[in-house]
PyMOL CGO cylinders between C-alpha atoms (Angstrom):
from pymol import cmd
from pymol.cgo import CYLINDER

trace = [
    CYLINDER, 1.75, 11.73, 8.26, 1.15, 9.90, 11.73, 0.3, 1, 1, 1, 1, 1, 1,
    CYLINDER, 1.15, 9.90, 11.73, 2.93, 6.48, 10.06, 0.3, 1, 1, 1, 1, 1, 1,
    CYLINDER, 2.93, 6.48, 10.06, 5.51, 8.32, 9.31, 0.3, 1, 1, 1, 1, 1, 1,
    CYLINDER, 5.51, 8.32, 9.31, 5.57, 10.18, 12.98, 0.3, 1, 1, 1, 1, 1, 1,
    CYLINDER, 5.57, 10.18, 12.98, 4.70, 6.97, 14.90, 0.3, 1, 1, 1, 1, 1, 1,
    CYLINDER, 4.70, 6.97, 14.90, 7.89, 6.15, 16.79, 0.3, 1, 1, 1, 1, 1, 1,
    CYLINDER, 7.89, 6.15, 16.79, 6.30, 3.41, 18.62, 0.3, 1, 1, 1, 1, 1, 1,
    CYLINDER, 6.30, 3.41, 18.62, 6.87, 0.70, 15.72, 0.3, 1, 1, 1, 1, 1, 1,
    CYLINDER, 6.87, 0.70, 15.72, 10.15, -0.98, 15.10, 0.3, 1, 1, 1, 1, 1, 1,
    CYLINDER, 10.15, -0.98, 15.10, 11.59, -0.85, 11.56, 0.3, 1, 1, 1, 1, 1, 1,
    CYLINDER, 11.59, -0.85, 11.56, 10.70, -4.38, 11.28, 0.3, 1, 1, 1, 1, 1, 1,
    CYLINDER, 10.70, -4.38, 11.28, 7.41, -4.10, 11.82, 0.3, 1, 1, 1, 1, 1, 1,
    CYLINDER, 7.41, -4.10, 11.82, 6.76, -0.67, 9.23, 0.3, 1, 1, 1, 1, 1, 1,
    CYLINDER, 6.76, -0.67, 9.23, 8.57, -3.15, 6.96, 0.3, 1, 1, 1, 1, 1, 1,
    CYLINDER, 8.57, -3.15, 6.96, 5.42, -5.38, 6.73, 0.3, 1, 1, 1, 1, 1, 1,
    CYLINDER, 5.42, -5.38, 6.73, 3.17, -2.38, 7.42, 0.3, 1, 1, 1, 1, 1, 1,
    CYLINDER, 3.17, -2.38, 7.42, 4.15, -1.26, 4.39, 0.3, 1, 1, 1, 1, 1, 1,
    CYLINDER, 4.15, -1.26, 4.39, 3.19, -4.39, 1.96, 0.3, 1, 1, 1, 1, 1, 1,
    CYLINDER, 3.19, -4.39, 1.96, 0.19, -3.00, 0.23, 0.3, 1, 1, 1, 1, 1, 1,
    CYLINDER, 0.19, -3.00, 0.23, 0.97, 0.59, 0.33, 0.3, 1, 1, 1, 1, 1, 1,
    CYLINDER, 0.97, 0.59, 0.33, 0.58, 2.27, -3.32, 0.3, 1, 1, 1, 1, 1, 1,
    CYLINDER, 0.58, 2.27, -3.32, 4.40, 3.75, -4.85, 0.3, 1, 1, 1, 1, 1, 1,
    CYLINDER, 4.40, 3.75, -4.85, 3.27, 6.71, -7.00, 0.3, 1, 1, 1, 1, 1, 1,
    CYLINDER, 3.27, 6.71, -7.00, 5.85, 8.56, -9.64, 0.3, 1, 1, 1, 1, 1, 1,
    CYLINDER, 5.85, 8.56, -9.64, 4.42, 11.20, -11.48, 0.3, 1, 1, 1, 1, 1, 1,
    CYLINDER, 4.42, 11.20, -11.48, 6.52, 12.44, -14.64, 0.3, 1, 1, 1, 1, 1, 1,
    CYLINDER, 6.52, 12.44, -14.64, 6.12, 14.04, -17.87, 0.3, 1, 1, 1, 1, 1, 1,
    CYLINDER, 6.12, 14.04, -17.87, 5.80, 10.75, -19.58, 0.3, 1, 1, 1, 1, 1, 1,
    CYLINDER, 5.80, 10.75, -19.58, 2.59, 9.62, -17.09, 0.3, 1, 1, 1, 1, 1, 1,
    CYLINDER, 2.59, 9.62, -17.09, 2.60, 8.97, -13.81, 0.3, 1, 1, 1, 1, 1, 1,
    CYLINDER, 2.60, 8.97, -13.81, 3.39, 5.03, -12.86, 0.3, 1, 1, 1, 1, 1, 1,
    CYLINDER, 3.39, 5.03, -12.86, 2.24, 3.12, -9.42, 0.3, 1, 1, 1, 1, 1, 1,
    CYLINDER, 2.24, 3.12, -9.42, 2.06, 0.01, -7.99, 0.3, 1, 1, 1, 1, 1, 1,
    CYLINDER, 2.06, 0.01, -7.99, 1.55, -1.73, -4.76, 0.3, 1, 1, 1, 1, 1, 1,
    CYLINDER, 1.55, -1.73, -4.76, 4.49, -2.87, -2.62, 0.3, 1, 1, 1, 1, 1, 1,
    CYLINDER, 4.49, -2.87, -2.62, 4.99, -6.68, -2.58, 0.3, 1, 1, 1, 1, 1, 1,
    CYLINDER, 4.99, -6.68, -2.58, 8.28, -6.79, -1.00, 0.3, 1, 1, 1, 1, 1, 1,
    CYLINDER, 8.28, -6.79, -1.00, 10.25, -5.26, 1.41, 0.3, 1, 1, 1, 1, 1, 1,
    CYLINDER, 10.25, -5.26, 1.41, 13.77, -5.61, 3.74, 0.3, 1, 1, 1, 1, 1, 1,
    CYLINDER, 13.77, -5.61, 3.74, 14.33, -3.92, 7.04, 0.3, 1, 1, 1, 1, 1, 1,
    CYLINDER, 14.33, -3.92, 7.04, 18.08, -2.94, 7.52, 0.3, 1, 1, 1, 1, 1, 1,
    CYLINDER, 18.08, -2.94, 7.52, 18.40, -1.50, 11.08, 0.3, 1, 1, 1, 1, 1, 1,
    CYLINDER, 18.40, -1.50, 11.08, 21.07, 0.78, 10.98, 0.3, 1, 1, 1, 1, 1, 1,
    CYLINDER, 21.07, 0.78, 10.98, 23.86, 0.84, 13.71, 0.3, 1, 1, 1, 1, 1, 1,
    CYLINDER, 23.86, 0.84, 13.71, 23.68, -2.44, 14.92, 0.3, 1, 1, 1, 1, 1, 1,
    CYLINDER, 23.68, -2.44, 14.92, 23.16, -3.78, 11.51, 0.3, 1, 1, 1, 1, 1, 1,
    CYLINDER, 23.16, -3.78, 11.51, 26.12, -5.16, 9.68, 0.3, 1, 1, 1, 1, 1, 1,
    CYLINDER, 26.12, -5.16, 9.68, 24.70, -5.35, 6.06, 0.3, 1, 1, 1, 1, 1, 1,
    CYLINDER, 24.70, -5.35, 6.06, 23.42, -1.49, 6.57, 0.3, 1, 1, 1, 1, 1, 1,
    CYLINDER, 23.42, -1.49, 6.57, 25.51, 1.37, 5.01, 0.3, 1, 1, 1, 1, 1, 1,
    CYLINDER, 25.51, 1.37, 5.01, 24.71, 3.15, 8.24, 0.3, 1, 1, 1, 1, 1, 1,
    CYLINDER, 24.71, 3.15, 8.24, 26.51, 0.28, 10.53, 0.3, 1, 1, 1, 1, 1, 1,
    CYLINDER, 26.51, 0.28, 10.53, 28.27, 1.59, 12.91, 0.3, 1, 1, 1, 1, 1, 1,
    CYLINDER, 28.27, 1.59, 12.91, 26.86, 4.94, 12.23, 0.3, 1, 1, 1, 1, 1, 1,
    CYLINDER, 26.86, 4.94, 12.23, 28.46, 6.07, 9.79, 0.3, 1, 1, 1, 1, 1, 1,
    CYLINDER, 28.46, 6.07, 9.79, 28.08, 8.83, 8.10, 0.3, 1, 1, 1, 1, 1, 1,
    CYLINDER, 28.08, 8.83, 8.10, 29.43, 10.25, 4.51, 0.3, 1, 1, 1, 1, 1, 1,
    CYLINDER, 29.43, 10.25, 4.51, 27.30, 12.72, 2.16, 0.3, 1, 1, 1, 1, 1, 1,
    CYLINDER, 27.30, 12.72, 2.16, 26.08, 9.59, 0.21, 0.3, 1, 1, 1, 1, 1, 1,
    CYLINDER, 26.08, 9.59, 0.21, 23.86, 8.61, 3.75, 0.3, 1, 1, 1, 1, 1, 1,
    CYLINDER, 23.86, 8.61, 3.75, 23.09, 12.00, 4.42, 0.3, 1, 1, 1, 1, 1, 1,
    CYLINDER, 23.09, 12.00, 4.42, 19.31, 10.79, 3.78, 0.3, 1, 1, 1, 1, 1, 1,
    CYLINDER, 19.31, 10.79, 3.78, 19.34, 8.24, 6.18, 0.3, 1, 1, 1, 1, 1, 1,
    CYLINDER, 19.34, 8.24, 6.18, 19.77, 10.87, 9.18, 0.3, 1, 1, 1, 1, 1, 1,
    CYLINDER, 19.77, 10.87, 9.18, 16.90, 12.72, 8.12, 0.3, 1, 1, 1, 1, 1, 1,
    CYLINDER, 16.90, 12.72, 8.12, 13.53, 12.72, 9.15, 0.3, 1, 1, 1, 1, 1, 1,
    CYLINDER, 13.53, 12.72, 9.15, 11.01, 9.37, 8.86, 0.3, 1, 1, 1, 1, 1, 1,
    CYLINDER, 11.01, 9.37, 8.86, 9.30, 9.07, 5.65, 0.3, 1, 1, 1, 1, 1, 1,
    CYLINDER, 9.30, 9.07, 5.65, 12.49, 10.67, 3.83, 0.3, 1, 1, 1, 1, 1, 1,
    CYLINDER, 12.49, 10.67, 3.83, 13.55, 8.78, 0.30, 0.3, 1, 1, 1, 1, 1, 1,
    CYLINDER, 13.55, 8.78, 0.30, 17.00, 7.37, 0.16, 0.3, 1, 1, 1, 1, 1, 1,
    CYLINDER, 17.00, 7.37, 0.16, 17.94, 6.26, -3.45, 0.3, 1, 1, 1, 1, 1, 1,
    CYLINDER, 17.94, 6.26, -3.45, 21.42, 4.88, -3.99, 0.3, 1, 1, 1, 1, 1, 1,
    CYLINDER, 21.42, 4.88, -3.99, 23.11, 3.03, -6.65, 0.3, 1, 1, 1, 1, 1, 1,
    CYLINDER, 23.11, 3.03, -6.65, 24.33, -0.35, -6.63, 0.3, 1, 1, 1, 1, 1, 1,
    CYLINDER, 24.33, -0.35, -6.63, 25.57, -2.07, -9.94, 0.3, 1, 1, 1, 1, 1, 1,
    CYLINDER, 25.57, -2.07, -9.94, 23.85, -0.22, -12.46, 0.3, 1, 1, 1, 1, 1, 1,
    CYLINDER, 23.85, -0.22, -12.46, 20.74, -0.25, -10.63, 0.3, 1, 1, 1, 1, 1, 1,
    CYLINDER, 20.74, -0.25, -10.63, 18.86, 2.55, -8.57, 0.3, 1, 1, 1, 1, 1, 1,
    CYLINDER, 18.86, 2.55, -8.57, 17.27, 1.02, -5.25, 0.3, 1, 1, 1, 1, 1, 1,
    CYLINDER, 17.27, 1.02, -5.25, 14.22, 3.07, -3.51, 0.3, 1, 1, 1, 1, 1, 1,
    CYLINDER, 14.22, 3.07, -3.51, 14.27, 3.03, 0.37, 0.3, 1, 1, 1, 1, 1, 1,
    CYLINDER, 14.27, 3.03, 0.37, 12.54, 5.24, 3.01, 0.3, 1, 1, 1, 1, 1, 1,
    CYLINDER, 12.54, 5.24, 3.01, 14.18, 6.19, 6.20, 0.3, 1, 1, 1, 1, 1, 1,
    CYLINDER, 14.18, 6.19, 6.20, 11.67, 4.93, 8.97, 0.3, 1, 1, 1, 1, 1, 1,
    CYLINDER, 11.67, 4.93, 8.97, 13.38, 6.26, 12.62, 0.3, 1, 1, 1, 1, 1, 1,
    CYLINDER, 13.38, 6.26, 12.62, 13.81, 9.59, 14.36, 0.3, 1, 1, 1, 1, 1, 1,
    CYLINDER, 13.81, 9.59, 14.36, 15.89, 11.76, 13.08, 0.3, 1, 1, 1, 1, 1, 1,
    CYLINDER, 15.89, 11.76, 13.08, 19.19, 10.45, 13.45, 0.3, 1, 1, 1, 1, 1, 1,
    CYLINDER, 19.19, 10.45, 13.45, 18.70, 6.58, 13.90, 0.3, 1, 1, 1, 1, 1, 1,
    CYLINDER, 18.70, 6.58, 13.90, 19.46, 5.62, 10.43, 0.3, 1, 1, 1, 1, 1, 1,
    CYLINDER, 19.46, 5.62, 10.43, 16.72, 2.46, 10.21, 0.3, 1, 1, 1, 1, 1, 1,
    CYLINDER, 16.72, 2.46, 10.21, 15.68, 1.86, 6.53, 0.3, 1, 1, 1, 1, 1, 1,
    CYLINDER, 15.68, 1.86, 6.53, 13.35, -0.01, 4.60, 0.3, 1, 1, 1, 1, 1, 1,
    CYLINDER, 13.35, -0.01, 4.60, 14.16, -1.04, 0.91, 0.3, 1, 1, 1, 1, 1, 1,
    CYLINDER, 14.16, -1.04, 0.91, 11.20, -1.22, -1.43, 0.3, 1, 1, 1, 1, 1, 1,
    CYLINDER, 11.20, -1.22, -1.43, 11.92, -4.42, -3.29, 0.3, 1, 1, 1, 1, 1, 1,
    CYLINDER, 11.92, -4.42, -3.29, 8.82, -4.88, -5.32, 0.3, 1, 1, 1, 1, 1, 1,
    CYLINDER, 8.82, -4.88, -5.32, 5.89, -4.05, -6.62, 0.3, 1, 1, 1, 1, 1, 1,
    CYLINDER, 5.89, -4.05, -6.62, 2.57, -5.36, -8.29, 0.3, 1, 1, 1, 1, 1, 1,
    CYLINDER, 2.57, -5.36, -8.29, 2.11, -3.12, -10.92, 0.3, 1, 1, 1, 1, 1, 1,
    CYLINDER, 2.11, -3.12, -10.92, -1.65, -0.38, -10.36, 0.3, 1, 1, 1, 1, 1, 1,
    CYLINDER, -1.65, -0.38, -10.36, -1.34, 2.30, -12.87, 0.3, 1, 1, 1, 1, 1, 1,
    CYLINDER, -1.34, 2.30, -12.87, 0.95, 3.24, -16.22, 0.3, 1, 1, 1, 1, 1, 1,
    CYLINDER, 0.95, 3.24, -16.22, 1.82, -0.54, -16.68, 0.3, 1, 1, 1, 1, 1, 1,
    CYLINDER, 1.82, -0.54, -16.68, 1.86, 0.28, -20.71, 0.3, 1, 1, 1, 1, 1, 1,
    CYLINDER, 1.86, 0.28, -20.71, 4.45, 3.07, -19.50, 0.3, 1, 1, 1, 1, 1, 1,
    CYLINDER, 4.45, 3.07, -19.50, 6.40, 0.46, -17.54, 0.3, 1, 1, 1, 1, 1, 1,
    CYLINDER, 6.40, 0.46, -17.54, 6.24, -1.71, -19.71, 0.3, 1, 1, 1, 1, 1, 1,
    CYLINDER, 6.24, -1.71, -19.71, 7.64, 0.73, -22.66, 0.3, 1, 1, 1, 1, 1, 1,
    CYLINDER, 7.64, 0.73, -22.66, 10.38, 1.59, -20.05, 0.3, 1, 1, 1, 1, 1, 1,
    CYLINDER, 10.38, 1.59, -20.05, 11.50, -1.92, -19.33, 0.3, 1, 1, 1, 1, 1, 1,
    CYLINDER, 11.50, -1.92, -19.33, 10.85, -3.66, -22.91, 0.3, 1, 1, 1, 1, 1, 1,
    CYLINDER, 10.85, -3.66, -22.91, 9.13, -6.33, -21.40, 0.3, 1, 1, 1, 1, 1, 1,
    CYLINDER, 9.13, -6.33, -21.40, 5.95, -7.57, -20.24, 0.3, 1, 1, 1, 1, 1, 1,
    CYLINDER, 5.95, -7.57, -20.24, 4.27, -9.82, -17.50, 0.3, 1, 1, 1, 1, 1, 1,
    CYLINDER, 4.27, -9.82, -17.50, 5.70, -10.13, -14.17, 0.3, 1, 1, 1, 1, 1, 1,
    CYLINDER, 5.70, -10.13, -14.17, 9.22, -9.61, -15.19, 0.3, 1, 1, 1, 1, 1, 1,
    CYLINDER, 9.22, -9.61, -15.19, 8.87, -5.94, -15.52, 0.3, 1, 1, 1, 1, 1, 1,
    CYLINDER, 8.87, -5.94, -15.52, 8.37, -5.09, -11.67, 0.3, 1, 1, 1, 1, 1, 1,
    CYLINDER, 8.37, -5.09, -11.67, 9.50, -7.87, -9.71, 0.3, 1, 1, 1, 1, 1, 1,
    CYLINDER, 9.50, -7.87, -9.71, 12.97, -6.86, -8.08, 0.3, 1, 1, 1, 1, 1, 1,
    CYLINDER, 12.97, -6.86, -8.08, 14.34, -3.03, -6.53, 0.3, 1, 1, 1, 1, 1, 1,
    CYLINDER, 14.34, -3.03, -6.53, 16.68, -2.35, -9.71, 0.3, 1, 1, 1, 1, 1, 1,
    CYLINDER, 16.68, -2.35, -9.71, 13.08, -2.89, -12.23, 0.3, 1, 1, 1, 1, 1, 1,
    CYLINDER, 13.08, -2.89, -12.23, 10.85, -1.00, -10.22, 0.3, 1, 1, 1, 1, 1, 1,
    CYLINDER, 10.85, -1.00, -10.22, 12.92, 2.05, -9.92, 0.3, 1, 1, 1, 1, 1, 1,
    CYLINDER, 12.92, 2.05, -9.92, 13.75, 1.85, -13.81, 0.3, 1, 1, 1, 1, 1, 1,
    CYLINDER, 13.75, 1.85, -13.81, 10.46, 1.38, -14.87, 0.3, 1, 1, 1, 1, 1, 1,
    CYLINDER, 10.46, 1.38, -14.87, 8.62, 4.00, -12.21, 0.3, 1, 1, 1, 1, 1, 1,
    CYLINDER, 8.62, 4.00, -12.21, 11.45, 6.48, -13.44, 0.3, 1, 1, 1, 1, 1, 1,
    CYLINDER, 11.45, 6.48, -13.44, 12.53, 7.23, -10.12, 0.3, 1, 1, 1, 1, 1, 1,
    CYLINDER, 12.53, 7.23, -10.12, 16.00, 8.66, -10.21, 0.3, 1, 1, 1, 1, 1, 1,
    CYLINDER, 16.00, 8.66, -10.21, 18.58, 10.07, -7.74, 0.3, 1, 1, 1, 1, 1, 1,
    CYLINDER, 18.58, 10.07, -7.74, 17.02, 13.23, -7.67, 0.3, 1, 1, 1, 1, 1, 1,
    CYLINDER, 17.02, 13.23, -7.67, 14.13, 11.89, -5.48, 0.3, 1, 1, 1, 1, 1, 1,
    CYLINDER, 14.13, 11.89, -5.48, 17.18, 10.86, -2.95, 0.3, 1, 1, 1, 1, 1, 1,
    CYLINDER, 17.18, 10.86, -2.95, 16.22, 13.54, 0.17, 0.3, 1, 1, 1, 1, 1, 1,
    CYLINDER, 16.22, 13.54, 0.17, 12.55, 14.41, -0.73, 0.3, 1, 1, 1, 1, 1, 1,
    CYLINDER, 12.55, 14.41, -0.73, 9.66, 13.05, 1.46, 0.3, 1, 1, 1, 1, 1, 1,
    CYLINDER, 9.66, 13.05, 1.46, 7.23, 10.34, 0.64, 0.3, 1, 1, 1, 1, 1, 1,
    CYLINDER, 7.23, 10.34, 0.64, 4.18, 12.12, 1.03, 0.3, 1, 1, 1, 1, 1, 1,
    CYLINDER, 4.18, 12.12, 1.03, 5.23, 15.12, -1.32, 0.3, 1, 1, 1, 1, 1, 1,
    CYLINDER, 5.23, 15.12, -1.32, 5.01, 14.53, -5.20, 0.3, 1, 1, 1, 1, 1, 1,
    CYLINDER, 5.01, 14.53, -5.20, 6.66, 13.15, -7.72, 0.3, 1, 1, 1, 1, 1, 1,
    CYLINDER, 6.66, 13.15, -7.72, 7.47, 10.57, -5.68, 0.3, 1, 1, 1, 1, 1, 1,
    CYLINDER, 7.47, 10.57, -5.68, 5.06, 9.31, -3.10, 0.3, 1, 1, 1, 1, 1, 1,
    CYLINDER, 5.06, 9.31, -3.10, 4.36, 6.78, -0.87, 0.3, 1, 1, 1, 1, 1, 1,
    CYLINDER, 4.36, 6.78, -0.87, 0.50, 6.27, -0.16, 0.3, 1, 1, 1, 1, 1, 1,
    CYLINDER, 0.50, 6.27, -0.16, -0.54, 4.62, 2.72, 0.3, 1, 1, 1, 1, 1, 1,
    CYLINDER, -0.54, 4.62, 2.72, -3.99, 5.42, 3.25, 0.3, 1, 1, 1, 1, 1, 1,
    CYLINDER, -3.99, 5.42, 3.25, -4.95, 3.75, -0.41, 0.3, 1, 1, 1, 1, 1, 1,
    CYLINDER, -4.95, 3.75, -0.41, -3.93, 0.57, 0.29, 0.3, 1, 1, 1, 1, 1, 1,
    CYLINDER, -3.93, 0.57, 0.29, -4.21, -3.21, 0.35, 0.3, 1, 1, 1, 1, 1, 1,
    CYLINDER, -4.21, -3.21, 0.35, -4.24, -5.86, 2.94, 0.3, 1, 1, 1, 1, 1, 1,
    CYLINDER, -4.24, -5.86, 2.94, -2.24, -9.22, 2.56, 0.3, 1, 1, 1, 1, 1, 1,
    CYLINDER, -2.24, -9.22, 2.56, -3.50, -12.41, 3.77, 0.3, 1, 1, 1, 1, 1, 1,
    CYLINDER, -3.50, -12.41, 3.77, -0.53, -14.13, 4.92, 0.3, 1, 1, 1, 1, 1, 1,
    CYLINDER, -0.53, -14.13, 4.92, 3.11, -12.56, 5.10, 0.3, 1, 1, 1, 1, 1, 1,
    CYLINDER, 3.11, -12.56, 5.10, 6.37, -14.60, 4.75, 0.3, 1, 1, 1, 1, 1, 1,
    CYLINDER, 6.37, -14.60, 4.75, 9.81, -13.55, 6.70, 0.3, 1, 1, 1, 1, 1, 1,
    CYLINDER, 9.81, -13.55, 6.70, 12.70, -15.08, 5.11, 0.3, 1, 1, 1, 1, 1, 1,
    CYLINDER, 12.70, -15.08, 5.11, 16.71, -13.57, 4.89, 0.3, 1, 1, 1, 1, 1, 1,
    CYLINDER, 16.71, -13.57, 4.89, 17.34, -10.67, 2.55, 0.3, 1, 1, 1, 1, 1, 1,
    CYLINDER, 17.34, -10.67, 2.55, 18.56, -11.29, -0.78, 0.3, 1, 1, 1, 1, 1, 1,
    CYLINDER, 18.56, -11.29, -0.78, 22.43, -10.36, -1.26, 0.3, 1, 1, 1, 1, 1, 1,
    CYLINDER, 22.43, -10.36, -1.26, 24.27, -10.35, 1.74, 0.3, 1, 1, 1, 1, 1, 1,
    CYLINDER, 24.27, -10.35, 1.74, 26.74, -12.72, 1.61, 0.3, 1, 1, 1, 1, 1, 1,
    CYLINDER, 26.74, -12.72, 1.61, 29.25, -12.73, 4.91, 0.3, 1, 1, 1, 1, 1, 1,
    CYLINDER, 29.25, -12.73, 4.91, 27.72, -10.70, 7.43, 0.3, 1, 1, 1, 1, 1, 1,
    CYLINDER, 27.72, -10.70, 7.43, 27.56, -13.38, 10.25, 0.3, 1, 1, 1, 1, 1, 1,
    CYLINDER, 27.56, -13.38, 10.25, 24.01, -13.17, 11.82, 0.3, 1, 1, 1, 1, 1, 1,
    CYLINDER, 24.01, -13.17, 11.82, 22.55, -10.66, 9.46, 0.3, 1, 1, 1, 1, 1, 1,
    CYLINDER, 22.55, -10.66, 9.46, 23.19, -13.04, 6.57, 0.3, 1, 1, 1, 1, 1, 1,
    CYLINDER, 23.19, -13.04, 6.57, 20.20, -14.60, 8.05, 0.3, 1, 1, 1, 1, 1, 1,
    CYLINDER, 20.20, -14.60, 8.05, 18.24, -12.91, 9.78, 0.3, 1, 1, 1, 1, 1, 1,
    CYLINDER, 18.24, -12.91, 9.78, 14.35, -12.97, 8.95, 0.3, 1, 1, 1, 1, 1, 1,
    CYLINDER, 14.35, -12.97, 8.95, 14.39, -8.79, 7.98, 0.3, 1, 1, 1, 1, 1, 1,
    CYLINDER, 14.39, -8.79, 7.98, 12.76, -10.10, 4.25, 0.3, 1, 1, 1, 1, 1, 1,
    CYLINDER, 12.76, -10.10, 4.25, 9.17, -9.40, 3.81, 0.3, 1, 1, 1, 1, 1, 1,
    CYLINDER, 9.17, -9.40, 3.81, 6.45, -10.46, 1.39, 0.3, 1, 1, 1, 1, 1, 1,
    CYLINDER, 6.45, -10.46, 1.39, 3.18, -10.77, 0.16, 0.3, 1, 1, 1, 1, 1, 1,
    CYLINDER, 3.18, -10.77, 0.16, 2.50, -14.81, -0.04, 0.3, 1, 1, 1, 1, 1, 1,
    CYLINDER, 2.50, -14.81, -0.04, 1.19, -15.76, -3.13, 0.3, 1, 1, 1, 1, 1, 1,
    CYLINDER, 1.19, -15.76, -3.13, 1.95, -12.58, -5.82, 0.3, 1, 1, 1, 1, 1, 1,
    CYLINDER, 1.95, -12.58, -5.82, 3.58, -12.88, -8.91, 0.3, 1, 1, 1, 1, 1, 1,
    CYLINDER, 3.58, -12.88, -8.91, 5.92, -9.99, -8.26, 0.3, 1, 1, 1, 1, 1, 1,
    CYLINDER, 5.92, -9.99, -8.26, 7.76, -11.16, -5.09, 0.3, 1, 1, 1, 1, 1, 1,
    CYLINDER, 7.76, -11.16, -5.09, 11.21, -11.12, -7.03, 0.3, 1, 1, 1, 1, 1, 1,
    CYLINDER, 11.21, -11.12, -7.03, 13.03, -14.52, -6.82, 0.3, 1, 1, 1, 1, 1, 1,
    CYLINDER, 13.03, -14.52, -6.82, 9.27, -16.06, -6.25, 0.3, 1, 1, 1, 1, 1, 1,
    CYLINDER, 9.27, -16.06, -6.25, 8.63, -19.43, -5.38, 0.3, 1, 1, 1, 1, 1, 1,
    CYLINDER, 8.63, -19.43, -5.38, 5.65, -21.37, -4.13, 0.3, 1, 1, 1, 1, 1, 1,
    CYLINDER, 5.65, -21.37, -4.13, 1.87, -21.10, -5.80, 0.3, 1, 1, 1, 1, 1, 1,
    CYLINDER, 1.87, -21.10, -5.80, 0.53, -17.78, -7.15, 0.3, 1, 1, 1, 1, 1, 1,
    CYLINDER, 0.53, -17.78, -7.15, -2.50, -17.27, -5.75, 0.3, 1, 1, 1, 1, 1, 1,
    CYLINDER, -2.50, -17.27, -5.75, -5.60, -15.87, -7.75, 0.3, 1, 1, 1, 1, 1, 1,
    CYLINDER, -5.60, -15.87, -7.75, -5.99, -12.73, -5.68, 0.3, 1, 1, 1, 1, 1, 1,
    CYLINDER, -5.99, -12.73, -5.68, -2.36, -12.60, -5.53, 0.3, 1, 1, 1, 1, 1, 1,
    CYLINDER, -2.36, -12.60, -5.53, -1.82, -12.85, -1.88, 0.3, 1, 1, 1, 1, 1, 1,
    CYLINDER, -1.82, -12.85, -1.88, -4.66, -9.78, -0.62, 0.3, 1, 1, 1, 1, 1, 1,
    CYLINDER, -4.66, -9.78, -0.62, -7.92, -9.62, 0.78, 0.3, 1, 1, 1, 1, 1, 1,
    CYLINDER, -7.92, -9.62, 0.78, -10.37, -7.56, -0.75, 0.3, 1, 1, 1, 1, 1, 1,
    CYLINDER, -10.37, -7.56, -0.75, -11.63, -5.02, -0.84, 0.3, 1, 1, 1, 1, 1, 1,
    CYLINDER, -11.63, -5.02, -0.84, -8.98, -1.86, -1.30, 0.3, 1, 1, 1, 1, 1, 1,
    CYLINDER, -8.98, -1.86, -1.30, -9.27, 0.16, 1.83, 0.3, 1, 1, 1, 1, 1, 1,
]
cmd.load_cgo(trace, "trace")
């Protein structure tokens, strides 16, 4: 648990620590996992597109005051989105998981979405659909199953690209800001552009 404990990292920087870390969901149907491809920092008090700006509070954050390595799963649209509270108890820093490359149970995924190919992983509402992860993982702790975070198994990218997270319209500075993180050259980076590399943006081999 020492990532998880290691308060001597900003959010921004677990953010890209995290690219290449394996999601794991484990359900009566299989268990699904993939590694992460994508991720945004939102840094809590000071940051205007964070639900914790400001610090507030309501039930719905109650995850975000909770210990590091703690799952927040909210609801926007009609979509779930996966995060993991990153800070001390009580600084509300997330990290949204915004896609993945797909590692185990992609016929499961695939059932689960209807699709195939690159489609079925490559944005926060189709992972969490297809990976079955559901507001009941909101509160529980990324190292304890059904839904874990492993980040011992794990690739390495070759070259990570900061650009401004997708979907926030009007917040002044944060619009903009460079909090976006992801693996250069993979197929699953949602809203992808540029070549797709033939290892898909990692070295080998898997630590």
């Amino acid at each position: 648990m020492d990532f998880w404990t290691d308060h001597t990292k900003t959010t921004e920087e677990i953010a890209q620590d995290l690219l290449g870390c394996l999601v794991i969901k484990e359900t009566d149907e299989g268990v699904t996992s993939g590694w992460i491809v994508e991720t945004e920092a939102y840094l809590g008090e000071i940051d205007e597109a964070a639900h914790s700006f400001g610090l507030k509070s309501t039930p719905r954050l109650a995850s975000m005051y909770k210990e590091p390595g703690t799952i927040y799963v909210y609801s926007m649209h009609t979509h779930l989105m996966l995060n993991v509270v990153v800070q001390e108890k009580g600084i509300p820093e997330a990290i949204l998981i915004r896609a993945i490359e797909p590692y185990k149970g992609m016929s499961l995924m695939s059932e689960r979405r209807g699709k195939t190919g690159f489609v079925v992983t490559d944005g926060p509402g189709k992972l969490t659909k297809v990976m079955n992860i559901t507001k009941l993982d909101d509160g529980t702790l990324a190292w304890e199953p059904p839904l874990r975070i492993d980040v011992e198994t794990r690739k390495i990218p070759k070259k990570i690209e900061l650009s401004p997270r997708i979907g926030i319209p009007n917040k002044g500075k944060w619009t903009d800001a460079l909090l976006r993180y992801t693996v250069v050259g993979n197929p699953y980076v949602s809203r992808k552009k540029g070549k797709i590399e033939a290892d898909f943006g990692w070295n080998d081999p898997i630590n």
